[in-house]
N, C-alpha and C positions, 0 to 999 in steps of 0.2 A: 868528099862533098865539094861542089862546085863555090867560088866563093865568086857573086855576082856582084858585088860591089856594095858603095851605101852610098845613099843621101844625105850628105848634111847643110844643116840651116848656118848661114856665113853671115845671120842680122847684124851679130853685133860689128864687127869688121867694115862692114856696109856702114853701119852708122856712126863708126870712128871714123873713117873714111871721108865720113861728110858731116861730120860734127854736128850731130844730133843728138841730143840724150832720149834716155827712155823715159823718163817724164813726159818729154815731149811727145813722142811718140804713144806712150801711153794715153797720155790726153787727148789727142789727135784723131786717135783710130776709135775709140771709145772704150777698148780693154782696160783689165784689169791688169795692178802691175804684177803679179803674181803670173801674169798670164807673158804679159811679155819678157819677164826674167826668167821664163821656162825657153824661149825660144830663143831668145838672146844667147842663151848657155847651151843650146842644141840638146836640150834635156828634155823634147817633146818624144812622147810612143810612137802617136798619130796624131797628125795636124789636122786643126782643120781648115780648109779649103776657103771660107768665109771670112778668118783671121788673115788668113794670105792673102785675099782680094784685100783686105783694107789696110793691112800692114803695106804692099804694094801702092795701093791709092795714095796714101798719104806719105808715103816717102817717093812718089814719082820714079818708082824703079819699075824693072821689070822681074819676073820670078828668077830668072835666072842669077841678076843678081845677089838674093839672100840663100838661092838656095846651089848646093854644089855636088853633083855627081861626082863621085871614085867610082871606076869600072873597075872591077875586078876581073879573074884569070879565066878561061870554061874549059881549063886545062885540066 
């Protein structure tokens, strides 16, 4: 089987980075903390897409920042 790679969410990195906590950001975006200690940990299935608009919003980032392509082989 071909191994195409993965996505993973780099938030928390991002917001060590820039010294934010998740309070903050929890408070901020309107989430729950439960919600962003899933993401934070990169322990999401499926994201959603609305989280990441306002996770982005309110940290003045771009997606690329929290989130990190590995390409894998199609060897």
């Amino acid at each position: 089987m071909e191994n195409m790679g993965k996505i993973d969410i780099v938030l928390d990195e991002y917001m060590k980075k820039n010294n934010i906590s998740r309070n903050k950001l929890t408070r901020l975006a309107g989430l729950q903390y439960n919600q962003t200690l899933k993401y934070c940990r990169n322990e999401m299935q499926k994201v959603d897409l609305n989280i990441l608009s306002k996770i982005c919003t309110v940290l003045d980032c771009e997606i690329t920042d929290i989130l990190k392509l590995t390409k894998g082989s199609t060897q």
